[in-house]
C-alpha positions in Angstrom: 22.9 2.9 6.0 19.2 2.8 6.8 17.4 2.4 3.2 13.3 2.4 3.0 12.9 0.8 0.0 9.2 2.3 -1.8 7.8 0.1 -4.1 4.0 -1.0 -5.4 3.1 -4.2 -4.9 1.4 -6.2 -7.3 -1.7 -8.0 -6.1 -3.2 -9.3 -9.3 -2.8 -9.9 -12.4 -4.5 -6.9 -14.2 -3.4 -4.6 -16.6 -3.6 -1.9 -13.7 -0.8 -3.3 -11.9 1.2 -4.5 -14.5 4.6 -2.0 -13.9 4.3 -2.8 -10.2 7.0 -5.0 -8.3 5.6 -8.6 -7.6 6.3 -9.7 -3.7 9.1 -11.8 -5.3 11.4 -9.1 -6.7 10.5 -7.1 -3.4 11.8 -9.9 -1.2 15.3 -10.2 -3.8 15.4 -6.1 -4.2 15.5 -6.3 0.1 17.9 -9.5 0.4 20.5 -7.9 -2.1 20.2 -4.4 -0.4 20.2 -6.2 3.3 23.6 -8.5 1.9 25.4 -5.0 0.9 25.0 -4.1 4.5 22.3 -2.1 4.5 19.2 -1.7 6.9 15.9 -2.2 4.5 12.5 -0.7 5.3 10.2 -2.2 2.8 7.4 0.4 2.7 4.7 -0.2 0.2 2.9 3.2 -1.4 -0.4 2.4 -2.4 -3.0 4.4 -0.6 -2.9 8.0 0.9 0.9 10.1 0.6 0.1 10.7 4.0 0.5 7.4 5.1 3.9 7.1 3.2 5.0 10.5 4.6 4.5 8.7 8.3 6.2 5.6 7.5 9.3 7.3 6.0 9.4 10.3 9.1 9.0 7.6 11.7 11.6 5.2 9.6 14.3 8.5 9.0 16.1 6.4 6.0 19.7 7.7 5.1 18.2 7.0 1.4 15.1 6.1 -0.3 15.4 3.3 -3.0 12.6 4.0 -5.2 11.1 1.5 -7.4 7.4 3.1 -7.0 5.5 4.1 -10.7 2.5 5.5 -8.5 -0.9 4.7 -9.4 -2.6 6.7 -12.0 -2.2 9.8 -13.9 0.4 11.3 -16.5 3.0 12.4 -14.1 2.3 9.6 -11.6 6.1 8.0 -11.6 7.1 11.5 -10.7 4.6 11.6 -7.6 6.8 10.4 -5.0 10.4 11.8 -6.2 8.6 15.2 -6.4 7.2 14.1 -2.4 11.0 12.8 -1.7 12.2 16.3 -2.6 10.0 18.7 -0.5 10.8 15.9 2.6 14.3 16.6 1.6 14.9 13.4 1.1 17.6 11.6 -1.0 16.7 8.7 -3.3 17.6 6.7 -6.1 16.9 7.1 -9.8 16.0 9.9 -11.7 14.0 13.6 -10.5 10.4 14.2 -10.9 10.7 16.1 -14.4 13.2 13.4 -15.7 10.3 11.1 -14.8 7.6 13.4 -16.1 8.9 14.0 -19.6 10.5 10.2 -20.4 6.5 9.1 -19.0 5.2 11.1 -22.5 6.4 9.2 -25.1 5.9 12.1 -27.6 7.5 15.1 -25.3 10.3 12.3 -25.1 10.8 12.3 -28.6 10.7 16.2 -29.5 13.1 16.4 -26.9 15.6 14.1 -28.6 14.6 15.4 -31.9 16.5 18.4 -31.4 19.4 16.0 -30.3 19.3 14.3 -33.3 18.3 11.3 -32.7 16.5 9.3 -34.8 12.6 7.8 -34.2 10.0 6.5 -36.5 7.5 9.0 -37.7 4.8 9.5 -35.3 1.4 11.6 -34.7 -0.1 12.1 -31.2 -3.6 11.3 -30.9 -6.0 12.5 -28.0 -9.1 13.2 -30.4 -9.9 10.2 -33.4 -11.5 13.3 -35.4 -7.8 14.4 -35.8 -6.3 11.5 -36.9 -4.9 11.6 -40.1 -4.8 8.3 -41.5 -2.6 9.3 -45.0 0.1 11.4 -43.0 2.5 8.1 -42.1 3.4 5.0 -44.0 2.1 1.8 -43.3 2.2 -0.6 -41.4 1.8 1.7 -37.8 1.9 0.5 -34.5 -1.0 2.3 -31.8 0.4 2.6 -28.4 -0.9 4.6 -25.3 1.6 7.7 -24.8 1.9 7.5 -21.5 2.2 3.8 -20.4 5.2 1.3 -20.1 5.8 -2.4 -19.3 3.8 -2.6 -22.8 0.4 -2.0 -21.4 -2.1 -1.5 -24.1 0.0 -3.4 -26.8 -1.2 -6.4 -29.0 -0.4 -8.2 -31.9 -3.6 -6.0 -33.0 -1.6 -2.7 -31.8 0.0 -2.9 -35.6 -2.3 -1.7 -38.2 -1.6 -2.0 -41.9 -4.7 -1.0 -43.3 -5.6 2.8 -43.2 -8.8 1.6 -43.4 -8.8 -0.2 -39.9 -6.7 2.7 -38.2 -9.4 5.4 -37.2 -11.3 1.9 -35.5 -8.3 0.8 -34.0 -7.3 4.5 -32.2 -11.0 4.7 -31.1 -11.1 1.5 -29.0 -7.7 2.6 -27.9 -9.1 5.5 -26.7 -11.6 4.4 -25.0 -9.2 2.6 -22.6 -6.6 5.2 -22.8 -8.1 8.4 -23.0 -5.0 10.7 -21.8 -3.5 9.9 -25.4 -2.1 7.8 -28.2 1.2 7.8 -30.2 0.7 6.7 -33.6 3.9 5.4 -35.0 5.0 4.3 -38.0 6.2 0.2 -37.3 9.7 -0.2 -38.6 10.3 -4.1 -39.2 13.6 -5.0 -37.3 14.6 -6.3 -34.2 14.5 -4.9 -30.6 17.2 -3.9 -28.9 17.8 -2.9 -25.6 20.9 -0.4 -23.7 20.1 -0.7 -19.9 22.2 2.0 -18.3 24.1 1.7 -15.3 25.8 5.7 -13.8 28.3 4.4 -11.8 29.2 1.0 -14.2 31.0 1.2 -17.6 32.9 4.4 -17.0 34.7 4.3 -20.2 31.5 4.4 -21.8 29.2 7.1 -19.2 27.3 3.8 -17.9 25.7 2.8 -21.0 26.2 -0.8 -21.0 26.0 -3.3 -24.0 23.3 -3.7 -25.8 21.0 -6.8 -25.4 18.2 -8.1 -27.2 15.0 -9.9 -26.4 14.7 -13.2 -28.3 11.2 -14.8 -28.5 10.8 -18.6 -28.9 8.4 -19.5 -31.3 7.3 -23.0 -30.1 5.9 -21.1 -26.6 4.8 -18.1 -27.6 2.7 -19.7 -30.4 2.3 -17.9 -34.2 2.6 -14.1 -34.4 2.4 -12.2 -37.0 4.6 -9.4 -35.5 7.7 -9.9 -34.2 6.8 -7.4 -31.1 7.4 -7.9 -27.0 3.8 -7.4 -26.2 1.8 -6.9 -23.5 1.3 -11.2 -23.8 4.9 -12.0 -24.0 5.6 -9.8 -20.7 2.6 -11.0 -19.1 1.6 -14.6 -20.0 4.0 -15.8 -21.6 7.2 -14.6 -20.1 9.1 -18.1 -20.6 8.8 -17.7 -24.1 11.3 -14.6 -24.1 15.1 -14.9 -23.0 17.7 -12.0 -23.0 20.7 -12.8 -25.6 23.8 -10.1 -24.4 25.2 -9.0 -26.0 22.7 -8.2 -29.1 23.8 -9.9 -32.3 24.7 -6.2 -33.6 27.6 -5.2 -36.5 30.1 -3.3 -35.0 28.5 0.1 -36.3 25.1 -0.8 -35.2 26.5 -1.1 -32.2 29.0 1.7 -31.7 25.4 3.7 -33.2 23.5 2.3 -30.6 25.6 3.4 -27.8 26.1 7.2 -29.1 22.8 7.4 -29.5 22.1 5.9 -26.4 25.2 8.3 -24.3 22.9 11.4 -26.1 19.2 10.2 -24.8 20.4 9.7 -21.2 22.4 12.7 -20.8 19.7 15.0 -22.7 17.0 13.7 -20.4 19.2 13.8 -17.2 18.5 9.9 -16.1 20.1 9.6 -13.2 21.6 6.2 -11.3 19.8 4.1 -13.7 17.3 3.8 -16.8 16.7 1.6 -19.8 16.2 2.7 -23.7 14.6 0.6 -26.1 16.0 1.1 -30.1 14.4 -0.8 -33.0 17.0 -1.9 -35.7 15.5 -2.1 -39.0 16.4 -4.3 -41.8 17.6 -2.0 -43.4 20.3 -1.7 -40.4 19.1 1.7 -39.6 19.2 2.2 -35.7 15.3 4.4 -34.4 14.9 5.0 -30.9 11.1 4.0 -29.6 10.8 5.1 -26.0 12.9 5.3 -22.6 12.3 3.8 -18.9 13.8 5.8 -16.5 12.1 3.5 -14.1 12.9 0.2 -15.4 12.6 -2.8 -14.3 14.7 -4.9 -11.5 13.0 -8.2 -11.0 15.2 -11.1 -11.0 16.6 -12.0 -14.8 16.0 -8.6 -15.9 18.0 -7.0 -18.8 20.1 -4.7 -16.4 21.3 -7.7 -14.6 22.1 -9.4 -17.9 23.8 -6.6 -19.4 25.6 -5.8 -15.9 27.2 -9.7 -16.3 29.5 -8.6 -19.3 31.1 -6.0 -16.8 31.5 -8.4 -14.3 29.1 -7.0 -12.3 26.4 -9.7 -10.1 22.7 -8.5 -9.2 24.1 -7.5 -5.7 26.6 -5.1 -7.5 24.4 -4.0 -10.0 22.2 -2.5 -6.8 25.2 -1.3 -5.2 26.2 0.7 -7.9 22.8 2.5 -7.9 22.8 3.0 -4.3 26.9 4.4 -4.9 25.7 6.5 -7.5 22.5 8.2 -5.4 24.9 8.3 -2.2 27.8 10.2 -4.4 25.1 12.7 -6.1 22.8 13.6 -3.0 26.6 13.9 -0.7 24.9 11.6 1.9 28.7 11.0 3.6 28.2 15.3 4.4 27.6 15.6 8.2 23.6 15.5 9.1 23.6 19.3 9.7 23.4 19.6 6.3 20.2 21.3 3.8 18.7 18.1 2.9 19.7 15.6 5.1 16.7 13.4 6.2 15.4 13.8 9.7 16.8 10.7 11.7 14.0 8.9 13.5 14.5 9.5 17.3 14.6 6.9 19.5 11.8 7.1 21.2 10.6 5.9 24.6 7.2 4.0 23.3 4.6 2.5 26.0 3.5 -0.2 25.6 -0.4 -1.1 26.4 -2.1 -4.0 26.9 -3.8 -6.9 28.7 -2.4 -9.9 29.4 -4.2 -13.1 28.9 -3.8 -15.1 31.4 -6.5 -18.0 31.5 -7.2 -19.8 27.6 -10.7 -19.9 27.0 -12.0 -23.0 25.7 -13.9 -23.8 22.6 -17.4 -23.8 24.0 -17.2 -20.5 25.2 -17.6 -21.3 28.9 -14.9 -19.8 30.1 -14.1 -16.3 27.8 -14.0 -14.0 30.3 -10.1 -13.1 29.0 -10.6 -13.8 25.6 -10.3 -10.0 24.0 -6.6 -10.0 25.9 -3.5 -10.8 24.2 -1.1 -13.5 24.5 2.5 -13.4 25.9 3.4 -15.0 22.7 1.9 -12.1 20.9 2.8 -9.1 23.0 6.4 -10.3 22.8 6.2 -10.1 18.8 4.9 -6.2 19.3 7.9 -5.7 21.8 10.4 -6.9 19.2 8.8 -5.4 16.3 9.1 -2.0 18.1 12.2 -2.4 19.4 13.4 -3.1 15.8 13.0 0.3 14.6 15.4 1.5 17.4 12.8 2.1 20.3 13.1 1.4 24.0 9.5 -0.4 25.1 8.1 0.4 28.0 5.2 -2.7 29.1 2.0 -0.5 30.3 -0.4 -3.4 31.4 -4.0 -2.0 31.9 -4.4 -2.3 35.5 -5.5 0.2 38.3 -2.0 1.1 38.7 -1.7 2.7 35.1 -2.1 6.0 35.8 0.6 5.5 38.5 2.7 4.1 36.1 2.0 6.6 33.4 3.4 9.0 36.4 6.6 7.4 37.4 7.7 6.7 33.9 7.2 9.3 31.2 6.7 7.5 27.9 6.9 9.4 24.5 4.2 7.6 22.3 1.9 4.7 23.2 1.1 1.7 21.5 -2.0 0.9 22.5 -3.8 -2.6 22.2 -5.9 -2.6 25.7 -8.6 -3.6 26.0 -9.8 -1.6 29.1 -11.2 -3.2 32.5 -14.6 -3.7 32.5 -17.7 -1.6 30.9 -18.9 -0.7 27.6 -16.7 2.2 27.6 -14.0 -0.1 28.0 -11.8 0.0 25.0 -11.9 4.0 25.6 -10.5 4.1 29.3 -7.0 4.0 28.4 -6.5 6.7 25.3 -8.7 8.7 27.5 -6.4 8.7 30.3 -3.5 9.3 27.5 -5.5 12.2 25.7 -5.5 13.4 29.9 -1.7 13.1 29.8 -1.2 14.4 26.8 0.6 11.7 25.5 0.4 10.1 21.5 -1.1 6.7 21.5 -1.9 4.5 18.3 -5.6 3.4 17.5 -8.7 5.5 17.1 -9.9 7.9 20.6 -12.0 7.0 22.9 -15.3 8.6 21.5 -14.5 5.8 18.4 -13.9 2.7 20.3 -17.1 3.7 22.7 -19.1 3.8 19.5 -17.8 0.7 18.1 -18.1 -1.4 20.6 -21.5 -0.7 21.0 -22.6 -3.1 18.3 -26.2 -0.8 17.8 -24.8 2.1 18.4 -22.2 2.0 16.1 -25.2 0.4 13.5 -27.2 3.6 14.0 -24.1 5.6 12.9 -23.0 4.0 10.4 -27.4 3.8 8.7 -27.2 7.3 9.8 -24.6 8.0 6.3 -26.6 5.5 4.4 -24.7 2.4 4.6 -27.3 -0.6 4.6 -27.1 -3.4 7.7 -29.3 -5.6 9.1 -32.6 -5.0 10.5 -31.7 -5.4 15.0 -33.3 -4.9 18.0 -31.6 -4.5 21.3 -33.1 -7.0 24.2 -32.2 -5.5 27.9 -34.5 -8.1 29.5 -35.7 -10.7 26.8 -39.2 -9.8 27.4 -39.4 -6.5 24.7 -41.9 -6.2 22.3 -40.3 -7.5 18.6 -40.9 -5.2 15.5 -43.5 -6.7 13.3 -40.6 -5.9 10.4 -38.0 -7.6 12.1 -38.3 -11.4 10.7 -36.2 -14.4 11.4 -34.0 -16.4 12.0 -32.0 -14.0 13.6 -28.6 -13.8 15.1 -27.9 -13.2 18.7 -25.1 -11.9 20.4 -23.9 -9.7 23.4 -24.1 -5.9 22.3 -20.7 -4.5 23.3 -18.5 -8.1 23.0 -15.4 -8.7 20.9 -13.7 -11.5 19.6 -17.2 -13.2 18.8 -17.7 -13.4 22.3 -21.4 -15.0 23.1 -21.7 -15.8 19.2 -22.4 -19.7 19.2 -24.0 -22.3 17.1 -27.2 -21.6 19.1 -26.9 -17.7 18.7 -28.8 -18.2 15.2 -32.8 -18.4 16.6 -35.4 -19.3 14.3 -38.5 -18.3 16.5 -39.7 -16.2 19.3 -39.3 -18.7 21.8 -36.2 -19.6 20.9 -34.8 -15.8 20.7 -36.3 -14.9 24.5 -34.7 -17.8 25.2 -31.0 -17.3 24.4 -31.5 -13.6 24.9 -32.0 -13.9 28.4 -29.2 -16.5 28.9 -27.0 -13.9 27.3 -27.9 -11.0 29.2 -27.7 -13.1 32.0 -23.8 -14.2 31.8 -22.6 -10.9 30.0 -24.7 -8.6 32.4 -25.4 -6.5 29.3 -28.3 -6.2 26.6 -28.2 -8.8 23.6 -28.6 -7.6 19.8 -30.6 -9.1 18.1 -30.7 -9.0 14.3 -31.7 -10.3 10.9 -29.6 -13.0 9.5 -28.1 -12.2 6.1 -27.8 -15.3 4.6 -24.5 -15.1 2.0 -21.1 -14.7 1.9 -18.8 -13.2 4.8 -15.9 -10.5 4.3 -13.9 -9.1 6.4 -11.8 -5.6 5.4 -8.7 -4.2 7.1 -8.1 -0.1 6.6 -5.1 1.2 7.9 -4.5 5.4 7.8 -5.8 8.7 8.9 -8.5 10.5 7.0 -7.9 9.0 3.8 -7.4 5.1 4.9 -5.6 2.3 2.9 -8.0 -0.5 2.4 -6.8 -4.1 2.5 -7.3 -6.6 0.3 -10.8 -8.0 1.7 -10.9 -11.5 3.0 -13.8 -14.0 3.0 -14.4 -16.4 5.3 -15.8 -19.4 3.8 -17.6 -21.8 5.5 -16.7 -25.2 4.6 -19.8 -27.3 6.2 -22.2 -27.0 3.0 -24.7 -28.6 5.1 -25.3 -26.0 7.6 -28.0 -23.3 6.2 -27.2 -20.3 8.6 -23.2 -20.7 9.0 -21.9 -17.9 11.5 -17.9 -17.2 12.3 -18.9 -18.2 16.0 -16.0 -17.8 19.2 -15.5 -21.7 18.7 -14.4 -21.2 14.9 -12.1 -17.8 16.0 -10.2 -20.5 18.4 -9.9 -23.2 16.3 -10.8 -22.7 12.6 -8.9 -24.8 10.6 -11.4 -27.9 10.0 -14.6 -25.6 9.7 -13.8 -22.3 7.5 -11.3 -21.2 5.3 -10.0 -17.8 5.0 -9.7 -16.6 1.1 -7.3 -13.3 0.6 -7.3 -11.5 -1.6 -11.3 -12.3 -1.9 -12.3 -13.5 -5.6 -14.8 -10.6 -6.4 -15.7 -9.1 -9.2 -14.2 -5.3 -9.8 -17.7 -3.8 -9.3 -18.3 -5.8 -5.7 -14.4 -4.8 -4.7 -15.1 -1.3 -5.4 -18.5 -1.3 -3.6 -17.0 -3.2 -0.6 -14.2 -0.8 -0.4 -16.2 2.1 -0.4 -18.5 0.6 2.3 -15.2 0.5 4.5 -13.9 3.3 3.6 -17.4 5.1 4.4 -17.9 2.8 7.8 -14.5 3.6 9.0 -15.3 7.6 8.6 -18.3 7.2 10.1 -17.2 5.7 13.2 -14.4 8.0 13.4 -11.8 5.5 13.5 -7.7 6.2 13.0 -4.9 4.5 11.9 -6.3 0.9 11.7 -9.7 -1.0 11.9 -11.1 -4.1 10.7 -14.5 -3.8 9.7 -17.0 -7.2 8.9 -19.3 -7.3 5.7 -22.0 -9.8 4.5 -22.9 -9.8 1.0 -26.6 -11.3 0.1 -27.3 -13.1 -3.2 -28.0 -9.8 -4.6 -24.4 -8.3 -4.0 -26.1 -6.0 -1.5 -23.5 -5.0 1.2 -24.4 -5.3 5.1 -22.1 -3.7 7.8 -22.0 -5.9 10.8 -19.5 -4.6 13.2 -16.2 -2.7 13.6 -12.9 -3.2 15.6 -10.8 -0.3 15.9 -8.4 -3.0 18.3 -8.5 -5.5 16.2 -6.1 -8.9 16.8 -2.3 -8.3 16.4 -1.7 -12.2 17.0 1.6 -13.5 14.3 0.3 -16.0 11.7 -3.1 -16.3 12.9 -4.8 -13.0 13.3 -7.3 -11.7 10.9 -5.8 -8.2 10.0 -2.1 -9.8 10.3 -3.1 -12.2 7.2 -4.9 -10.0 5.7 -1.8 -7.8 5.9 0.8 -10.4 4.8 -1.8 -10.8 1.3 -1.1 -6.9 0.7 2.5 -7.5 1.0 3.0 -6.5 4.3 5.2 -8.6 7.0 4.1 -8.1 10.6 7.5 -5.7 12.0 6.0 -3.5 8.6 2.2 -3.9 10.4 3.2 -3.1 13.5 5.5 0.1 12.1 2.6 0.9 10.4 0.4 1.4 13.1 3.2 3.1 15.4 3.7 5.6 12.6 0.9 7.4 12.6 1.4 8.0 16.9 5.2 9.3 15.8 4.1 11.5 13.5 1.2 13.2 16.1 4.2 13.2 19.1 6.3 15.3 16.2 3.6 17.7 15.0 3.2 18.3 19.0 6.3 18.9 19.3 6.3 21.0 16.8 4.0 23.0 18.3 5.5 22.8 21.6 8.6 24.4 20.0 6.5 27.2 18.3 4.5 27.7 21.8 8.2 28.2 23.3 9.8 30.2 20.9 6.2 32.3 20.8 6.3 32.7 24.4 10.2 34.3 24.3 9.5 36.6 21.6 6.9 37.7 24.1 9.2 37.6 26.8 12.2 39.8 24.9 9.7 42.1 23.6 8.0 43.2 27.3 11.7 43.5 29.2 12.5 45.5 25.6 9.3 47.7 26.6 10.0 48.1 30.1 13.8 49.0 29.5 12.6 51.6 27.2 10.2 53.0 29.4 12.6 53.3 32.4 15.0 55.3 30.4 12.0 58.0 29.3 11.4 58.5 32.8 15.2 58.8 33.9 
């Protein structure tokens, strides 16, 4: 079967992205799914549903093996099952409302009160002017009602002083502000049932209880014997799984009941995990319920799954069995519901092929935009691994004859155009002629952006600061009297860093009329000059529509300390690994990400770009952001390419890049089809209803 498995990455270590799936128990999920015999689409979710719409239309899955918890809000894990649904789509693990109501901790246990099942005394807070502090016995425990993987819990979570509560909920609050449960902390032991449809039939799936045991010597002095945010975080090591649970034989037999009743009164599907807190008293409470639990390697399913004989691969298997029986995947693909196979498509291919290596100097960089046979060959077999037939378009005079004598359905376009400051624009302007879907923003957006001031007049136009520049068509112009050095020179519609050299940075007039001229002279276009901002350098990625994904930003560091006005010159593009170093994710500060995310998001609007960009930053000493330039075509080369390590930081290989990108063009060829289709159908109505007319009006005459 074709499986996209959806998932959220985890980039860092915050609390944020603490129930996300590390790039570790992606890369085991995929290898256990791929060793079943499956084909595995890894498609990551963060950003626009738009974009996750395109990669799953373009992919067509047989079955979507979700893992994703979304990214905020209190029905966020039942985002994308809801958005599987209306694609009529079939995927693992539980609906939308399943995930909704087991998400609210305190819906979860009025639910299960009317089940009988037994939980600790609790009060929801959203308000700390309603919190009664005499209406539970002490100690409590304060935990946010609608997070998991123990977000929000500390050895400080357990108050026994009423005294200390109302302080306690209001700094809770203040991080938490959808709401609180109050609960009243019952001194025991956890205990955990993972749950397992299609496994344990003699006992519905629930499988044996196991506990989580903490060591003392790692996880240091604790003065509650919890499995807190720490011990899942930091100090994982410190916890190992015993299975099965040191349990009497009535706690346990309890435990499962109880267990068969949560699962089948909350209609978990395929999977899920409940955690029970056994008292010392021996009385079995249930605290909460994951329908979305976890399945990183050494996880309690996996232990649990072991004392039915069943091995990590199995324990997947059986959830994939379990979705493929319920959803009747095996029915033929006329059926309601069946997800729309991706067609294989006829995809050109566009580009220029780099024939002559420039050297380090620059001399010779007349072909240094064009891509390399090494690197068009990895696009061709990324395409081709999605089922397409390629079709090699190379931007020449004789494209449009091409175009002509073989139809294409979608281009994939990475030309760079033949010569001209309109360049980048001639082919999708000769596809929008055609008709045909292409990938990449349209030629009014490429025109823009390579036009270095242009593109810097756009983008001051929506308030987005860059450096002062003045363009030079002859060397001889007047300079502003605001304009003040040094200042950085380079050809105004280049790429690649074309023209940008150690002597591009000018500290004087004489010096700047100088290179100017040279410039203008071997480029046969005007030179931009502008102010050089001295601090650090970033470069952002964005892929998507309206709404883009930004990458994780990457800073290129200069590693010659000595240097005063470093630049990331052509030489250091072709041969960077003595001089600069590339740092992705960036280290920044939450505020600066935010700010330099924004300025990309707001640069990559501006320009009108689509589908993918990478836009370049400078940040001065005084975190103020600079927009330098734009590319809307930026460098697809494997390993070494910008955007393509940039990509690999976010989680994404380059076959998923290159998908990506082709998406977004599949999607535009269906909605015209689409309307094709309509057009048609439009037209024969039309058709019917005038021969209908005329039929009627020959009989009256008769």
């Amino acid at each position: 079967m074709r499986i996209a498995l959806t998932h959220n990455l985890r980039l860092s270590d915050s609390e944020e992205e603490a129930e996300f799936d590390t790039r570790q128990t992606v890369d085991a999920l995929a290898s256990a799914i791929e060793r079943l015999g499956h084909r595995v689409e890894r498609i990551e979710v963060s950003g626009p549903a738009s974009r996750t719409v395109a990669r799953l239309e373009a992919y067509g899955p047989d079955l979507i093996f979700n893992t994703a918890e979304g990214r905020r809000g209190r029905f966020r894990e039942a985002f994308f099952p809801a958005l599987f649904d209306e694609l009529g789509m079939p995927y693992t693990g539980s609906d939308a409302y399943a995930l909704t109501v087991t998400l609210d901790k305190q819906l979860t246990k009025l639910v299960l009160a009317q089940h009988g099942v037994a939980t600790p005394r609790w009060q929801y807070v959203e308000d700390p002017r309603f919190l009664q502090t005499r209406a539970l016995r002490y100690p409590v425990i304060v935990k946010p009602n609608f997070e998991g993987s123990s977000k929000g819990i500390t050895q400080d979570s357990v108050v026994e002083d009423p005294l200390r509560l109302h302080e306690v909920v209001s700094a809770a609050l203040r991080k938490y502000p959808a709401g609180l449960l109050v609960e009243e902390f019952i001194t025991g032991r956890d205990v955990t049932v993972p749950y397992l449809e299609k496994a344990a039939p003699e006992r519905g799936g629930v499988l044996q209880p196991v506990e989580y045991v903490i060591d003392a010597a790692l996880a240091g002095e604790r003065r509650h014997a919890i499995y807190d945010f720490d011990l899942k975080t930091k100090l994982e090591k410190a916890v190992s799984v015993r299975a099965p649970a040191k349990l009497l034989r009535a706690q346990r037999e309890r435990i499962q009941e109880q267990a068969a009743t949560v699962f089948r009164a909350l209609g978990i599907r395929d999977l899920g995990r409940i955690d029970f807190r056994v008292g010392e008293d021996g009385q079995v409470y249930f605290l909460e319920i994951n329908a979305l639990p976890s399945l990183e390697p050494g996880a309690g399913i996996y232990v649990a799954a072991l004392l039915e004989g069943l091995h990590t691969d199995a324990v997947l298997g059986s959830v994939i069995q379990s979705a493929v029986e319920r959803c009747n995947i095996a029915e033929p693909p006329s059926r309601r519901g069946k997800p729309r196979r991706a067609e294989r498509l006829k995809v050109g291919f566009a580009f220029n092929v780099k024939r002559v290596t420039p050297d380090l100097a620059g001399e010779q960089d007349v072909e240094a935009e064009y891509d390399s046979p090494k690197t068009l060959q990895a696009i061709r077999e990324a395409i081709t691994s999605y089922g397409h037939e390629v079709v090699d378009l190379e931007a020449t005079s004789d494209l449009p004859i091409q175009l002509a004598s073989t139809p294409v359905d979608v281009v994939f376009n990475i030309a760079e155009g033949f010569k001209g400051r309109n360049r980048e624009s001639q082919v999708p302007a000769l596809l929008e002629l055609l008709d045909i879907p292409y990938t990449g923003s349209d030629p009014a957006a490429l025109s823009v952006s390579l036009d270095k001031a242009l593109a810097k007049r756009m983008v001051r136009t929506h308030g987005i600061l860059t450096p002062g520049y003045l363009v030079m068509q002859t060397g001889k112009e007047r300079l502003p009297k605001e304009l003040g050095f040094p200042l950085i020179v380079k050809p105004v519609a280049e790429g690649t860093s074309k023209g940008v050299t150690k002597k591009s940075v000018v500290r004087d007039e004489a010096e700047l009329r100088d290179v100017a001229r040279e410039m203008i002279g071997k480029y046969r276009q005007a030179a931009l000059a502008e102010e050089y901002i001295n601090g650090r350098e970033f470069t952002v990625g964005l892929l998507g529509e309206r709404r883009p994904r930004v990458l994780p930003p990457m800073e290129i560091v200069f590693l010659d300390e000595a240097d005063p006005t470093p630049i990331y010159s052509f030489e250091m593009k072709q041969d960077w690994s003595d001089q600069i170093r590339y740092e992705v994710p960036a280290r920044l500060t939450e505020r600066e990400l935010d700010r330099l995310e924004k300025a990309a998001r707001e640069c990559f609007a501006a320009l009108g770009c689509r589908d993918v960009a990478r836009i370049d930053f400078r940040m001065d000493a005084d975190g103020r952001i600079f927009f330098i330039e734009t590319n809307p075509l930026p460098g697809l080369a494997p390993g070494w390419s910008d955007l393509v390590l940039i990509a690999q930081a976010a989680g994404i290989d380059y076959r998923g890049l290159i998908g990506e990108i082709l998406s977004f063009a599949i999607r535009r060829y269906q909605e015209r089809e689409r309307e094709r289709e309509r057009a048609r159908r439009a037209q024969l109505a039309a058709s019917r209803d005038a021969a209908t007319g005329a039929s009627g009006q020959e009989k009256a005459e008769a």
